[in-house]
N, C-alpha and C positions, 0 to 999 in steps of 0.2 A: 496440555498444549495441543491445539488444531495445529494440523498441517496441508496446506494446500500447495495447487500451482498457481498462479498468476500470469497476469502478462503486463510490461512493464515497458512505456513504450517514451520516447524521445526524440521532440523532432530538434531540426536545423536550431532555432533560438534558446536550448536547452529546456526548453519545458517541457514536462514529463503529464505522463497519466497512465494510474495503475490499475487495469483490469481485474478484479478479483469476484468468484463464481459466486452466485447469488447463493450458493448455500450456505458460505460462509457472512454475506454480509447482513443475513436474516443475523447471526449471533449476534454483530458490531453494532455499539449503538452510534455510529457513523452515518451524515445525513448526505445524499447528495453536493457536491462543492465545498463542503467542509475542508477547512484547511488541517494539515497533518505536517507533526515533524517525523522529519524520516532520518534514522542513524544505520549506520555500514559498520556494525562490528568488526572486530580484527578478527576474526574467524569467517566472516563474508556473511550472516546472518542480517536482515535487517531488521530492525527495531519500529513497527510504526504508533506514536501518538497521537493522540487528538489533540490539539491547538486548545 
């Protein structure tokens, strides 16, 4: 399991955009604008998948 910080940000209309440090995102095979589902476990962990 990688652990990082983020930043995780929400304007007025509820859309979000998650900053995450490019040294982590060299691991992800995650493309720019890709959509993601994102789950809020009940222990406050979030979950994120690729679409």
């Amino acid at each position: 399991m990688i652990k990082t910080t983020c930043k995780f940000y929400v304007d007025r209309d509820g859309a979000g955009r998650i900053y995450v440090p490019k040294s982590l995102t060299q691991k992800l095979s995650f493309s720019n604008g890709e959509q993601l589902k994102i789950t809020l476990g009940d222990d406050g962990r979030l979950i994120i998948e690729k679409l």
